[in-house]
C-alpha atoms as an extended CHARMM CRD file, in Angstrom:
* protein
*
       189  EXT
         1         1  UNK       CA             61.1120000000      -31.6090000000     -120.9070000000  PROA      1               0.0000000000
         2         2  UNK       CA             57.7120000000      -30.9430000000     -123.3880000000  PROA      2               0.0000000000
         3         3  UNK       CA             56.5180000000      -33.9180000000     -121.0530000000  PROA      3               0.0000000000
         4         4  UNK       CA             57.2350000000      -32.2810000000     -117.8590000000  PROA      4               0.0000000000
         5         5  UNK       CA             55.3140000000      -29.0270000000     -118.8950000000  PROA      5               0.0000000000
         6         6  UNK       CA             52.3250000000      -30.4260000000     -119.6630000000  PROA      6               0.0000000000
         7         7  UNK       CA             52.3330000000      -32.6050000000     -116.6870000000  PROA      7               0.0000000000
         8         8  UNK       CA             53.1450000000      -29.3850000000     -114.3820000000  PROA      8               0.0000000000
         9         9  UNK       CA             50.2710000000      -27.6700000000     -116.3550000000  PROA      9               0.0000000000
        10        10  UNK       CA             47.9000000000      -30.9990000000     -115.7950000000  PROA      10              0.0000000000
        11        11  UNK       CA             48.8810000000      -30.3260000000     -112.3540000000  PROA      11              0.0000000000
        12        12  UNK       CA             47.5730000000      -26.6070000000     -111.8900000000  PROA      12              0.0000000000
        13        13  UNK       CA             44.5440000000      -27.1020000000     -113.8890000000  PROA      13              0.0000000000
        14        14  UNK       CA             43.0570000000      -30.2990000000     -111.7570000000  PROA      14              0.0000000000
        15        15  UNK       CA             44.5480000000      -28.3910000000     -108.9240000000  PROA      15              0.0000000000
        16        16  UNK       CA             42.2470000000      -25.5570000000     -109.8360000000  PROA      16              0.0000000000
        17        17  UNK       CA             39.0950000000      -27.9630000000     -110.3510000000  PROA      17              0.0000000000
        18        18  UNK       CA             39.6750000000      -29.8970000000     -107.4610000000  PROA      18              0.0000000000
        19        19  UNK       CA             39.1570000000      -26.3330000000     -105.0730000000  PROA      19              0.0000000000
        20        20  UNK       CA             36.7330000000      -24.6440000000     -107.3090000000  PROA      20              0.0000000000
        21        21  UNK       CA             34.4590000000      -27.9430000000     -106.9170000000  PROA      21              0.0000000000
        22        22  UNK       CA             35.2160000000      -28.8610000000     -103.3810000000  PROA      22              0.0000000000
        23        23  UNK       CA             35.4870000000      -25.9190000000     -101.7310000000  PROA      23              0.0000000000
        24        24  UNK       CA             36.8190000000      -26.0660000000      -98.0610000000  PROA      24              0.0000000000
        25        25  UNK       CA             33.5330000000      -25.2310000000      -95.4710000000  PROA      25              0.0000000000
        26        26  UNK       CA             33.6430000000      -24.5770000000      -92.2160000000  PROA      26              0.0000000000
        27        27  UNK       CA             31.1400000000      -26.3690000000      -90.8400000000  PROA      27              0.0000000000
        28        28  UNK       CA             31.5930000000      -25.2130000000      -87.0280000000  PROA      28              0.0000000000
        29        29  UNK       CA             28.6130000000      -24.2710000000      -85.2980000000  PROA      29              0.0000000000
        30        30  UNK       CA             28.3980000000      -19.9690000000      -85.6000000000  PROA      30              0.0000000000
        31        31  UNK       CA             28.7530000000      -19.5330000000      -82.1790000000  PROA      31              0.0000000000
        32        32  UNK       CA             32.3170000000      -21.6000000000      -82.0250000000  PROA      32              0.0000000000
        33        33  UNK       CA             33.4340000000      -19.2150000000      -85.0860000000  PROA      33              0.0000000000
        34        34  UNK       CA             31.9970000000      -16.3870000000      -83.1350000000  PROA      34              0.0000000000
        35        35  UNK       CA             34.3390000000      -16.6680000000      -80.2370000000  PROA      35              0.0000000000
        36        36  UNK       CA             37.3660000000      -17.8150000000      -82.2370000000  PROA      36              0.0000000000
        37        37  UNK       CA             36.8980000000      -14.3800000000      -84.1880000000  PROA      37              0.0000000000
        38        38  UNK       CA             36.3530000000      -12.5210000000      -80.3010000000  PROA      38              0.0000000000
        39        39  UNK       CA             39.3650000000      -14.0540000000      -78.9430000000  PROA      39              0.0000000000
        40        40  UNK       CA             41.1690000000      -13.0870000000      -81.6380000000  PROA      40              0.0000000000
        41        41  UNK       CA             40.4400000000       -9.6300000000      -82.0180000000  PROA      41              0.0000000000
        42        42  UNK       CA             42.1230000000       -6.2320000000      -80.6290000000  PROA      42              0.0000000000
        43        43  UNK       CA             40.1000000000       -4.1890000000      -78.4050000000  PROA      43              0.0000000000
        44        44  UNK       CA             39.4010000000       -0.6710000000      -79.3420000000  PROA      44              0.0000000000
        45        45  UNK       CA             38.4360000000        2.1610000000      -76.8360000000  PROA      45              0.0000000000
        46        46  UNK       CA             35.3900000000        4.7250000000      -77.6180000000  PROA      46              0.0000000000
        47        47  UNK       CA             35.3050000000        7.7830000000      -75.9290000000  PROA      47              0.0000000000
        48        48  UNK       CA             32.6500000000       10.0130000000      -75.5230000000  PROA      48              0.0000000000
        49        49  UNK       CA             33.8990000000       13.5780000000      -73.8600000000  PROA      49              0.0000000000
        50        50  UNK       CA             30.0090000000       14.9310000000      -73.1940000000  PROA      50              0.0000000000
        51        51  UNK       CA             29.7830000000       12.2730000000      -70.5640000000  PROA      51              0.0000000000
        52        52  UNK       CA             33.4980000000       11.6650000000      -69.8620000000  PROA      52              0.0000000000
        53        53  UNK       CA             34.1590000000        7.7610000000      -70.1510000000  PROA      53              0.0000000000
        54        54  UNK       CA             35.5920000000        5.5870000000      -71.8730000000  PROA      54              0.0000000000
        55        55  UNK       CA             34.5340000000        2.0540000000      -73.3570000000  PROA      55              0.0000000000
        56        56  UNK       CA             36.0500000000       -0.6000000000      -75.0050000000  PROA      56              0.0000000000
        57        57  UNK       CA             34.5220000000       -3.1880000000      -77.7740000000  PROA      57              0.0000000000
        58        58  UNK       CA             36.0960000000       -5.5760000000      -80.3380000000  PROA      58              0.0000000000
        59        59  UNK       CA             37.4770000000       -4.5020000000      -83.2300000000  PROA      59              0.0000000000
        60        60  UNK       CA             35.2190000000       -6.2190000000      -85.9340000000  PROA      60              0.0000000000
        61        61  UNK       CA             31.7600000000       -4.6990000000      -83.8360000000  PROA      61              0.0000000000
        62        62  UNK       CA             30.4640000000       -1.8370000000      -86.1500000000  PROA      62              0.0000000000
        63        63  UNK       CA             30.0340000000        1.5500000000      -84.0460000000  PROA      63              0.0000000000
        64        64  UNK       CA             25.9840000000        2.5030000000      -84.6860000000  PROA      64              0.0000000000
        65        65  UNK       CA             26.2290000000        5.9000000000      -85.9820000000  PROA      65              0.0000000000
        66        66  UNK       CA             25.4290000000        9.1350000000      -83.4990000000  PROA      66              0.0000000000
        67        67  UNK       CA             22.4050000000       10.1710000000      -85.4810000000  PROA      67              0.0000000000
        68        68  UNK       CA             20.2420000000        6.6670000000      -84.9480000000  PROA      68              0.0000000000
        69        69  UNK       CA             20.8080000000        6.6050000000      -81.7100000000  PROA      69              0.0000000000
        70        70  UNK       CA             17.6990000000        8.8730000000      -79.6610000000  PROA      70              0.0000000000
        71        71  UNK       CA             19.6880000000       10.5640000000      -77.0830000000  PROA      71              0.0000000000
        72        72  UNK       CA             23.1140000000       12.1010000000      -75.9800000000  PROA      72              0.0000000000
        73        73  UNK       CA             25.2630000000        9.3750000000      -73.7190000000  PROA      73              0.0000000000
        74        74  UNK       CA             24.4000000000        6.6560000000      -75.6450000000  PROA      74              0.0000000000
        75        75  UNK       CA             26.9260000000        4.8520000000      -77.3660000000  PROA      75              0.0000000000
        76        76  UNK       CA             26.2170000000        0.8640000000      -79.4510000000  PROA      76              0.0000000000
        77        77  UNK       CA             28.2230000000       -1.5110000000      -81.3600000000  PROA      77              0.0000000000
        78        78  UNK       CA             27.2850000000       -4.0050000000      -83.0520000000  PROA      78              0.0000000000
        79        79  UNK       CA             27.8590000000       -7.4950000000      -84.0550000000  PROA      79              0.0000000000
        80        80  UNK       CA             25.1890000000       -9.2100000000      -87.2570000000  PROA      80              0.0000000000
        81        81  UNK       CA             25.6620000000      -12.3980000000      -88.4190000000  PROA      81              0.0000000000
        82        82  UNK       CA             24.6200000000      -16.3100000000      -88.7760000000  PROA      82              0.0000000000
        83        83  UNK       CA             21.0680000000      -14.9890000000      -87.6220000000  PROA      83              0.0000000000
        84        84  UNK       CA             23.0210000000      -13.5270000000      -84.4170000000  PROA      84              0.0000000000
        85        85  UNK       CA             22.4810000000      -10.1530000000      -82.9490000000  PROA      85              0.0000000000
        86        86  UNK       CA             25.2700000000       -9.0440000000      -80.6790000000  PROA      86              0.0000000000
        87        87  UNK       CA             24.8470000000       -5.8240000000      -78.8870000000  PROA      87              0.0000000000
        88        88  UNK       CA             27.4590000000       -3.8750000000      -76.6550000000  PROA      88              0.0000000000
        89        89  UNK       CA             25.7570000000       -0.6250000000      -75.3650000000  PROA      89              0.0000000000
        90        90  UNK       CA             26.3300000000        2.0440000000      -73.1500000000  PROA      90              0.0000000000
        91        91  UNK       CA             24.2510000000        4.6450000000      -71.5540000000  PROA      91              0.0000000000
        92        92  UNK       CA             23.0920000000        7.3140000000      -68.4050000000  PROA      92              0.0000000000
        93        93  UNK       CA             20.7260000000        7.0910000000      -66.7570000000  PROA      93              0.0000000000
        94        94  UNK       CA             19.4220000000        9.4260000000      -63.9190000000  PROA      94              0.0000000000
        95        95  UNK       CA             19.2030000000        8.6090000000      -60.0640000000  PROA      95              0.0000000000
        96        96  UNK       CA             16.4020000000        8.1780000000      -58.3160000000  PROA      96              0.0000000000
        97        97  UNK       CA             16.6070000000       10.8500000000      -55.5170000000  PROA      97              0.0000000000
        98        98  UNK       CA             17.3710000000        9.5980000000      -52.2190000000  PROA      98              0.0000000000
        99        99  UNK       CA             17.8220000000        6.1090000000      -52.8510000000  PROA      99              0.0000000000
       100       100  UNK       CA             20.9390000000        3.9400000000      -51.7430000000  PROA      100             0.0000000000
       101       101  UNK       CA             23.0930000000        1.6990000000      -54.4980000000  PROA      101             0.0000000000
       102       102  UNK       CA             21.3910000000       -1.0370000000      -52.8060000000  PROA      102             0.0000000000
       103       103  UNK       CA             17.4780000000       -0.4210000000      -53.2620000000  PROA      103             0.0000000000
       104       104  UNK       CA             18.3060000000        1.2400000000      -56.7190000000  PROA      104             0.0000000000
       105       105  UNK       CA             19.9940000000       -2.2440000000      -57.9430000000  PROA      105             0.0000000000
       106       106  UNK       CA             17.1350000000       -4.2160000000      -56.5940000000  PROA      106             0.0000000000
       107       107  UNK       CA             14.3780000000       -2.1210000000      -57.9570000000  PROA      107             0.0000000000
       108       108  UNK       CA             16.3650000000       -2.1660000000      -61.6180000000  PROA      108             0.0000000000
       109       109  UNK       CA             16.9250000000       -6.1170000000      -61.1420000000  PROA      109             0.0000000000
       110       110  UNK       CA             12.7740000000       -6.2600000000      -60.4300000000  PROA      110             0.0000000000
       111       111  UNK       CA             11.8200000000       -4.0150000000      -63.2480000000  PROA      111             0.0000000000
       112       112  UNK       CA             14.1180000000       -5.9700000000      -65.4140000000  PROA      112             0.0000000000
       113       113  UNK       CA             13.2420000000       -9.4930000000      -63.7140000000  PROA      113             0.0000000000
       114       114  UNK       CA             16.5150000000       -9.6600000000      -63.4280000000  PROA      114             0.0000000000
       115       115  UNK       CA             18.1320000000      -13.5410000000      -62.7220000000  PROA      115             0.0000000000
       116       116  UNK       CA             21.5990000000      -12.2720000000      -61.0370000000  PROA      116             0.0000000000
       117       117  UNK       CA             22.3360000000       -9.4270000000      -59.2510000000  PROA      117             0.0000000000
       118       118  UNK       CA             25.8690000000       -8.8860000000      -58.0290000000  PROA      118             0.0000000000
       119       119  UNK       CA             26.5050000000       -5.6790000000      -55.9520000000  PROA      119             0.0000000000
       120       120  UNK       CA             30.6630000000       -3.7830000000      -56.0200000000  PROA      120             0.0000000000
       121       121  UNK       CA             30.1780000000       -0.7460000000      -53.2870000000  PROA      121             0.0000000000
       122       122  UNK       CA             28.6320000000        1.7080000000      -56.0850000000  PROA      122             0.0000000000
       123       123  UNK       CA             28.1880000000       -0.1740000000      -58.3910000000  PROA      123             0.0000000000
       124       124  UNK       CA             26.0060000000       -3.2990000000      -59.8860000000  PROA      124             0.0000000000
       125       125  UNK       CA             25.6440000000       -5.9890000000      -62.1690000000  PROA      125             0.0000000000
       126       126  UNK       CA             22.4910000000       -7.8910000000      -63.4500000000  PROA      126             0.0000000000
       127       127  UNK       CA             21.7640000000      -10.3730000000      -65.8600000000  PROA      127             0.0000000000
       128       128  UNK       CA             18.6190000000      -11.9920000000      -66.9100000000  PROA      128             0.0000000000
       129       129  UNK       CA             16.3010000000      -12.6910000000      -70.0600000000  PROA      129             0.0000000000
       130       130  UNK       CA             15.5900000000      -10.2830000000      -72.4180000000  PROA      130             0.0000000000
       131       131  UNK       CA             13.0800000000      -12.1420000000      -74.2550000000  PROA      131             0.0000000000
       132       132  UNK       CA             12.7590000000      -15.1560000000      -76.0450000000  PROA      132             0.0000000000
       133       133  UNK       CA             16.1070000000      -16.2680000000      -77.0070000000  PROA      133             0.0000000000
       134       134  UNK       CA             17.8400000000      -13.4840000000      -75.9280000000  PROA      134             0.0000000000
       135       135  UNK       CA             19.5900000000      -12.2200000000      -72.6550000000  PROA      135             0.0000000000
       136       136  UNK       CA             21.5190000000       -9.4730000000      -71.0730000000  PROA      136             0.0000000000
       137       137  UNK       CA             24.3360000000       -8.3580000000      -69.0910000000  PROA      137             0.0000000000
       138       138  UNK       CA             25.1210000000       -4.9700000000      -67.5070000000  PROA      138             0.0000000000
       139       139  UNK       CA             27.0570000000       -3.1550000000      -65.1150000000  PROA      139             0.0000000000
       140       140  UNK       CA             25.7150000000       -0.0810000000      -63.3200000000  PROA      140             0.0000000000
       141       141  UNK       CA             28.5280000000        2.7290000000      -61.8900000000  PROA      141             0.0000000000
       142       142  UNK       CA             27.7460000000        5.4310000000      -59.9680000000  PROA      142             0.0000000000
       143       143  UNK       CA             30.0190000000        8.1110000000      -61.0340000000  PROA      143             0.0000000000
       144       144  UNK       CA             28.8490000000       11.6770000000      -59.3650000000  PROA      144             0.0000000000
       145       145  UNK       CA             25.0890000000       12.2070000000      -60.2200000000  PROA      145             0.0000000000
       146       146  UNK       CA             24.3710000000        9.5810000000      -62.8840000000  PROA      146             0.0000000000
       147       147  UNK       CA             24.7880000000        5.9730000000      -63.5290000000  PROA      147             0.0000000000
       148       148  UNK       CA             26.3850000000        4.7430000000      -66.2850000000  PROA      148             0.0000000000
       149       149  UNK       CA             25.2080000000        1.2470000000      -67.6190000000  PROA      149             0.0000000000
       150       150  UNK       CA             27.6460000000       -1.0610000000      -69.8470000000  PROA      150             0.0000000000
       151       151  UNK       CA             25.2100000000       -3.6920000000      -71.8470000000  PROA      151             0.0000000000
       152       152  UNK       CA             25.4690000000       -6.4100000000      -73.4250000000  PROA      152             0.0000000000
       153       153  UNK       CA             22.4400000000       -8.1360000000      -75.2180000000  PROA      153             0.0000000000
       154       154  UNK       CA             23.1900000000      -11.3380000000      -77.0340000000  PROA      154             0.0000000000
       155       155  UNK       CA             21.7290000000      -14.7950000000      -78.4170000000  PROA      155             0.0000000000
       156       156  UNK       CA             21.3670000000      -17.5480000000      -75.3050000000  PROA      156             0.0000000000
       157       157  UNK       CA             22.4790000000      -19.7720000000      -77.2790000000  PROA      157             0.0000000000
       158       158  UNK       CA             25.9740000000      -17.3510000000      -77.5610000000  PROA      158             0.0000000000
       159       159  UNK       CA             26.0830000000      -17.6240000000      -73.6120000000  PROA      159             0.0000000000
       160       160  UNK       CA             29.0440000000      -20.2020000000      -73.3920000000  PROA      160             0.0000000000
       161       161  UNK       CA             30.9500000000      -18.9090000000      -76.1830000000  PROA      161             0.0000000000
       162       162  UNK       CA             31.6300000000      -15.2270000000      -74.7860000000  PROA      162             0.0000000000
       163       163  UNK       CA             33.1960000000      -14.8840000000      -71.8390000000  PROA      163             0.0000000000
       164       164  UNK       CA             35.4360000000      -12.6940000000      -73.1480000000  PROA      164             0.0000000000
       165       165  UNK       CA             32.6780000000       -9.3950000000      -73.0180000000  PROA      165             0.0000000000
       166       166  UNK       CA             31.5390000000      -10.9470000000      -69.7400000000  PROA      166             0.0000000000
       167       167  UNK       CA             34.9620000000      -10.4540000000      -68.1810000000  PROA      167             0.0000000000
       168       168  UNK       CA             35.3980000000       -6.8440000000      -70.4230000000  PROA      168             0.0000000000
       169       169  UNK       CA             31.8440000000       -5.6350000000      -68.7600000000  PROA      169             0.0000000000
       170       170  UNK       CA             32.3820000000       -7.1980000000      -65.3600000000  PROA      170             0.0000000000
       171       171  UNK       CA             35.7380000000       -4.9990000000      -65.2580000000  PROA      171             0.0000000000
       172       172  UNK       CA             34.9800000000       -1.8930000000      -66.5380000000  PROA      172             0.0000000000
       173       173  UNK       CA             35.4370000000        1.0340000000      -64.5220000000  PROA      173             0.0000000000
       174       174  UNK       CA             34.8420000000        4.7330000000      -64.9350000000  PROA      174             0.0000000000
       175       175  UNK       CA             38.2800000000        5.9450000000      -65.3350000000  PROA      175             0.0000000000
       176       176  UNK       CA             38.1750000000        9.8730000000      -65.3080000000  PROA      176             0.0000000000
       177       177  UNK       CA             41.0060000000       11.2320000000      -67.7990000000  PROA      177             0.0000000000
       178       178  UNK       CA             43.3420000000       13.4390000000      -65.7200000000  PROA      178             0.0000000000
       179       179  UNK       CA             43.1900000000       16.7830000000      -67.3630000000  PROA      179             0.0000000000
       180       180  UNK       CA             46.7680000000       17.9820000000      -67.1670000000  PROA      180             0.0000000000
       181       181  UNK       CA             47.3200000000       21.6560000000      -66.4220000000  PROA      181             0.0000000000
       182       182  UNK       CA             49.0790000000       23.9870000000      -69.0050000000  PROA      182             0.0000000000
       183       183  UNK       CA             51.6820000000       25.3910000000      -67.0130000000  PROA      183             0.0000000000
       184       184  UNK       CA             53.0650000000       21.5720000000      -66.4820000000  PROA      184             0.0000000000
       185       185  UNK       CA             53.2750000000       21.3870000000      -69.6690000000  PROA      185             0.0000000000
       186       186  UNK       CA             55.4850000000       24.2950000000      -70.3720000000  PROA      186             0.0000000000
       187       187  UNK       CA             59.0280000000       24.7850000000      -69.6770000000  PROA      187             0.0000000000
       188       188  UNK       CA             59.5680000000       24.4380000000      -65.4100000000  PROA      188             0.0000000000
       189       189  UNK       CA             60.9220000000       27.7020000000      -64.5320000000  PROA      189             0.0000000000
């Protein structure tokens, strides 16, 4: 039995050594663990009432706090990590007066330079470089007298590893909460 004990505790100690010296790596590229971690992950909504929408971004994004941000509609999260800077962000933007979906979408996708442009009745999505090593993504809606822009900016090298927020922006709509009267909420007389 003494034998047995100090075998079991021979055991636990090399046990111990054995992970403490060899501990397990992962050795994946970042951008595989990157999209493991996105596909993964719940979806939570933000909702800003000032502007009335609704977006949604992964749970393990960090929302960039109201008081960095320059001005009202503006909403980011963020993803840093492995040298990786993963931006979702939304914002309005005013019309220019007079101008149809159409030549508004082509003169953002020029003053962008733009690669893609795919146009949805009122609404838009480009995609092109953002600057060296870096691209972007974003939807356009044209919800009563403002567009509101869905972003994403990310690593190229991230490009085949996140279809997952290409599919989120390439679906997002501008669903307008219905405000429910009081009186249906009462008692029906």
């Amino acid at each position: 039995m003494r034998r047995l004990l100090i075998l079991f505790v021979f055991f636990i100690l090399a046990a111990f050594f054995v992970d403490t010296l060899c501990p397990c790596i992962d050795d994946r590229p970042p951008e595989v663990r990157f999209e493991e971690r996105l596909n993964r992950a719940y979806l939570l909504t933000y909702n800003n009432d000032d502007f009335d929408f609704s977006v949604q971004y992964p749970s393990f994004f960090t929302v960039q706090p109201d008081s960095l941000i320059d001005y009202a509609g503006c909403a980011q999260f963020c993803y840093r990590a492995d040298w990786a800077n993963i931006v979702l962000e939304y914002h309005v933007a005013k019309p220019i007066g007079g101008v149809s979906v159409k030549a508004y979408a082509k003169h953002v996708a020029q003053r962008k330079k733009a690669d893609k442009l795919r146009l949805h009745g009122s609404s838009f999505i480009i995609s092109g470089r953002l600057y060296e090593g870096y691209r972007y993504h974003e939807k356009h809606i044209l919800k009563n007298t403002l567009w509101h822009v869905y972003a994403l900016y990310y690593p190229e090298s991230y490009q085949n590893h996140i279809a997952r927020l290409f599919r989120m922006i390439d679906r997002w709509q501008i669903e307008t909460p219905e405000k429910t009267p009081i009186k249906s909420l009462c008692c029906k007389k």
